[in-house]
Structure formats: C-alpha cells, structure tokens
C-alpha positions, 0 to 999 in steps of 0.5 A: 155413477149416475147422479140424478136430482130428486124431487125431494131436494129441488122438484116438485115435493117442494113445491110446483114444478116449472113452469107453473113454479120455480121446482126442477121439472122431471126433465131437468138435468143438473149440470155440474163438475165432478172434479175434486176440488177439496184437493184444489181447484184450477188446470187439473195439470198445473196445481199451484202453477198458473196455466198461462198460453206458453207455459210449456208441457214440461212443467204440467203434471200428469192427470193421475190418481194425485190429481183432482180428476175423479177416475170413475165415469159419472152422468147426471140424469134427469129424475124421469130417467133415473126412475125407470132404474130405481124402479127395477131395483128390487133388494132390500129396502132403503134406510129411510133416510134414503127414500125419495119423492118418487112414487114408489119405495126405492131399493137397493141392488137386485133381489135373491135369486134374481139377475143383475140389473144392467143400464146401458150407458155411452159416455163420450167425454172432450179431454182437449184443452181449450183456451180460455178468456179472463176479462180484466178492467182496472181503474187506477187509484190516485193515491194507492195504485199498488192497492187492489179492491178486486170484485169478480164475477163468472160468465161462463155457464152450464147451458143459458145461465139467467141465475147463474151466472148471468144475474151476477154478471149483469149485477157487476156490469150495472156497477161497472156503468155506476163506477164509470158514471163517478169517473165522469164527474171527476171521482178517482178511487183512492186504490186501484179497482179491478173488476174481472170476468173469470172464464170457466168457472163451473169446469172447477174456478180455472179462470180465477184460480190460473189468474190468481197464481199468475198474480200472486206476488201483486195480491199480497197488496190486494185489499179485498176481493169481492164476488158475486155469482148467482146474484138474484134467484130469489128476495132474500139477501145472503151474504157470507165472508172473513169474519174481519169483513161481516161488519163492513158488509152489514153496515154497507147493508143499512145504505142500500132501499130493498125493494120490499120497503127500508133498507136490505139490512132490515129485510135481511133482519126480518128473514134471518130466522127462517133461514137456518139452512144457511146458518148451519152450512159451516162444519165446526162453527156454533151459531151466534144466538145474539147475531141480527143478520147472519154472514156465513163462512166461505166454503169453495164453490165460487171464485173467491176460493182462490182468492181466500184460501191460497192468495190470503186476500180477504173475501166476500161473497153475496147473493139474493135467494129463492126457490131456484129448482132449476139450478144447473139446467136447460130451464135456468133461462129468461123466462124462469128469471122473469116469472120467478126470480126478479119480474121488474129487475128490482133485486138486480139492482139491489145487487149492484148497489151493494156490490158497487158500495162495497168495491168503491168503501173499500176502495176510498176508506183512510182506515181499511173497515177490517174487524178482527175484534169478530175474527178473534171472537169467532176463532175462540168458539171454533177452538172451543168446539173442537176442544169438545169435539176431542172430549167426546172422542175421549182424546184426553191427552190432546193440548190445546193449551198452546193454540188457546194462549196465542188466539188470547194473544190474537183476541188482545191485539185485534182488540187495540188494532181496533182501538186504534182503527176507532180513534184513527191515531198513529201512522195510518199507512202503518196501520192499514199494512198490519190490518191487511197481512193478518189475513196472509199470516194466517196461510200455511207455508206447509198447506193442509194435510193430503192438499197444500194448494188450501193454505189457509188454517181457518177455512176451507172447503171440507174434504167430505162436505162438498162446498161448505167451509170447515173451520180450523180444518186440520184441527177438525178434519184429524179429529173426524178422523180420529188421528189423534197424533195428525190433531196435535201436529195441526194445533201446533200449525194453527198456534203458528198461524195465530201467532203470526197474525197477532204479530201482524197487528201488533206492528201496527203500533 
C-alpha cells in the first residue's frame, strides 16, 4: 500500500505551501505508524504485559495475525511522487468523493485491453528491538504522597518534531521550571507530582503504555493524568477530556491572559464556532447546541490512552492549533515554528500556564474538582443516540431499559457526590476515594469485544475511525455492525459499568 498526503487535505488547495505558508509542500513526507492500535497500543509482543529490560522471551507472544502488527507493506510518499502513479492509471473514473487536488482527473486501476500498471517499490524495514527511555521526575506530596497528579508529554518524534512533539515538551519543561520555582519559596504540593517524558510514542505509545502496565496497581490512586502533545501549531486553544474533568479544564481556562488580549477561556469562546471539525470528531456523540466552549472525547493518538482506557485514570489532553501542513515531516522544523505557528513564543507560554495550573489545582484541591453531574448528562445523550441508532436499524427487540435505569442511577448519585463536593460536608477523604474510582468502575474486567486490552465501556478509539473516540463502544460498534445479539451482550456490560460507578459514589456518603 502507498499512502500519500494530498493537496486537497494539507497542501496547497488549502492555502500556500511552505515555505510561503504553513501547507504541506509537493515533497513533504507524512510519517506515521501503521500499527493497529484500535486492537491495543504498546510492545507489539507484550499486549497488557509491560516490556521492561528483563522480562524474558517466554513470556512475549508472537508478532502474529492476532497482533496489532499490519501484514501488508505499506509506504508514504510525498504527493510529487504519487502523482506520476495516479497519472498512469487510466480506468474508470473515481467516485467524486475520491477526486483530489492534483491537476488531473484520477482513476482507478488500468483501462480494458490495457496493461497492468507496475511501481517498483524497495522496502527495507528494522524489526530489531531497542531499548527505550521513560524520564520520570516526582515531587513527593506532603500530605497525599500515594497520590499521583501525572502530566506527560513525548519527546521522541518523526524527523525534527518543532510542533510535534517539541512544542509540548518545551511547554512541560517551562512548567517543570514553574513547579521548581514554588518549591524555592517554600510550597509542597499536597499529592504527589509526576512528570514524564515517554519515549517512542509515534512508534504506537510504547513508552507510556509499557509505563502504564508496570505501574498499574500504584495507578489506581492516580488522580488524574494530564498530556500535552502538540502544544502550539497554531492560536486556537482546544482541549479535550472525561466528561467529569471539562469543567475544571474550563474554569482553570478563565485564569490563564491569551496573548490576543483577555483570557484563554474568552478566545476559546470566540473561535468555538468556526471550529465544528473538531466538535464532530466523537462518533456516537450529539453536539451540545448550549456549550460556550467545546472539550472533545478522548480518542487514541497520544499517551493519555493508556492512561484512560486501560488504567481508568481520569484524562485531559490540551493543545493550541493552527494551519499545520507539515505534520509528520521533514519540514516540521524551527523555522516553520517561527514563521507560523507561534514567532515570539507567546502561545508556548500559554501553554505551560494552562498546563502548570492544571497539574498543581489538581495537585492542592481539599475536594478532587471531578463533575460527574456532566459524565451522567453525557452518557444519557450517548444511550439516546444509540436507542435511535437501533430504531432506524429496525432493532426493535433490543432493551435498553436496563442500561437506562442504572445511568438514572448514575445521574442521581453524581448529582448528591455533587452536592456534597459543593458544601464540602462529610468526611473529604471518604468523598475524594469515591469520586476517584468511579472513573475505574467504569473498566470492563472482560474488555472490549475482539480487543480487551481497551476496558473502558465509554471510550475508546474506534476500530474503523483512526483515532476519533467512539462512545459506549460496544453498544455502537455492534450496532454498526448489525449484531443485534453482541448490542444486547454490551448493554448488559455498559448496565454493569454504570452500575458500579453510581455504587462508587454512593460510598461517598
């Protein structure tokens, strides 16, 4: 397979190539994994096992047809290459949804009576395994040191990596160098901070993932982990998380001065509605008409993976976007950064600020800022769509009474949890356990159907959606695949799920 990047997505029918703008040049490469990470991200032979330096060769599987490793040689080109190719392809026309930005009508396979069209192609791949490096720095807390607050960035990148993942590592550096500044004049952190530098990321997350199953059993105290990837390619302030962290991340964001005057929250506000591409990215969601600013639902595609949708840590992503062509490639440098993403380095410090507040909040609050009043409200719309989903496919016979009962259940508990977080009655460290293992009980002992390393019944990457999150997936991935019988199996484990989560936070009281 030769996959190439075309003009129409990220080149120059968007707008001037670099290095006059910020669009993919003719030669621009787009790097990326091809691994299958809707099966599970990580050391393709250690799946739910972390890969640590000594584990022996008995206890790796077999890079097989049941790994996440794809069987079919695949190459990106540039589009300067792949044109030539399309060019000698003379079938039948494209369906239109299919034709490009290249100046010429594309085609599929060869014409009647013609030849087949050959590419000579060399691919020449490094199987060999190589040691990797996790950098983890802790700052111990006073009063909660068993408590983790983990904000994580990756360092290792495609080719020089100015946006990705270099602006977001400079970001979390700068908030390391805040952090250390505060420890100077006497603050202590009341849980323990941990910030990490994961390795080999665009390979497929192996450095957090292999982190996170190392550290499993210490993560079900993990308060949240916060990530930031690409951090500035652009001006606009995105954000996406679990739905019980949206308003902390709002809130924090009305602190924060933008560099375009006021504060981040108010420019977020202003740009929200040109922004619908990143509102439609959830598969199963219906968007919220009444929302000011948008957070989206965690996919895949970074490290909070792990951390979310196998660990059950709650989860934030944020970043500052823009018109970034160069994603992937050779020309993601320090002169595309400078003449396009962020020329005085105003939106990097944006960026740590917003990522400092989050981790030292989250960090010092008597009372964990988790609003499940929203998780509830959102997994009511989720069942709602799926229910109309299973109508139009004339599913009929599927219950989703059950799953309804226990989300009312879920939405009742969250709202007293709520009620209690407001008025900071009762026993806080009672109330701060339950508000932290709602997010585990949301796991799936079982996993997801064909790929149990995901546990979470609320999230996760689709298995044909590339990165974008799927809500209640099993529900909706049996209903896109019209099995009716798997559907009803995965409303009576998402019931389960919710079921334990309002549990969790009834024990608060």
């Amino acid at each position: 397979m030769l996959i190439y990047s075309d003009p129409q997505d990220d080149g120059y029918f968007k707008g001037d190539a670099y290095p006059i703008g910020p669009w993919r040049p003719e030669s621009g490469v787009q790097r990326g994994s091809v691994q299958y990470l809707f099966r599970y991200p990580g050391d393709p032979e250690t799946p739910g096992v972390a890969s640590t330096i000594d584990l022996p060769d008995s206890a790796r599987k077999a890079v097989d047809q049941s790994s996440n490793q794809p069987h079919i040689i695949s190459i990106p080109l540039s589009y300067h290459d792949a044109a030539p190719i399309l060019k000698a392809l003379k079938g039948p026309n494209v369906p239109q949804e299919w034709q490009g930005a290249l100046p010429f009508r594309y085609h599929l396979g060869v014409a009647s009576g013609q030849g087949a069209v050959k590419v000579h192609l060399v691919s020449v791949q490094d199987y060999q395994r190589r040691i990797i490096w996790d950098v983890i720095g802790k700052v111990k807390g006073s009063e909660h040191p068993d408590e983790w607050v983990i904000a994580g960035n990756h360092r290792d990148a495609w080719v020089y990596g100015a946006v990705d993942p270099s602006s977001g590592t400079a970001a979390m550096l700068e908030t390391v160098h805040g952090v250390g500044a505060l420890l100077k004049q006497g603050w202590r952190p009341k849980r323990t901070i941990v910030f990490a530098s994961w390795d080999a990321e665009e390979e497929g997350l192996i450095g957090s993932t292999e982190w996170v199953e190392q550290h499993t059993a210490a993560l079900d105290k993990a308060i949240a982990y916060f990530n930031v990837d690409v951090a500035v390619s652009g001006q606009d302030f995105t954000a996406s998380a679990v739905p019980s962290l949206k308003e902390f991340l709002s809130e924090l964001t009305r602190s924060v001065p933008s560099p375009m005057g006021g504060t981040v929250y108010e420019q977020w506000r202003i740009n929200h509605g040109s922004k619908d591409e990143h509102r439609a990215a959830t598969v199963g969601a219906p968007v919220d008409p009444n929302e000011e600013v948008h957070v989206g639902d965690l996919g895949s595609g970074s490290d909070f993976t792990p951390f979310l949708q196998h660990a059950g840590v709650p989860s934030t992503d944020i970043g500052s976007e823009g018109s970034y062509g160069v994603y992937h490639s050779a020309f993601d440098n320090y002169q595309w950064f400078t003449l396009n993403a962020d020329p005085k380095f105003v939106y990097l410090q944006q960026m740590a600020r917003v990522f400092g507040l989050e981790v030292v909040r989250m960090a010092d609050s008597d009372v964990l800022p988790y609003n499940y009043v929203t998780y509830a409200r959102e997994i009511n719309a989720y069942l709602d769509s799926a229910k109309n989903k299973a109508a139009t496919l004339k599913f009929y016979s599927l219950d989703f009474g059950s799953a309804q009962t226990a989300a009312n259940r879920f939405a009742a508990a969250a709202q007293a949890a709520h009620d209690q977080q407001t008025s900071v009655t009762g026993d806080l460290a009672k109330l701060n356990l339950a508000l932290r293992q709602t997010e585990t009980a949301f796991l799936s002992g079982t996993g997801l159907p064909n790929r149990p390393w995901y546990r979470h019944t609320i999230y996760a990457p689709g298995e044909f959606t590339g990165y974008a999150a799927v809500v209640i997936p099993g529900v909706n991935e049996a209903l896109d695949a019209k099995d009716p019988a798997r559907a009803a199996q995965q409303l009576t484990v998402l019931t389960q799920a919710l079921t334990r989560a309002a549990q969790a936070l009834d024990a608060a009281r």
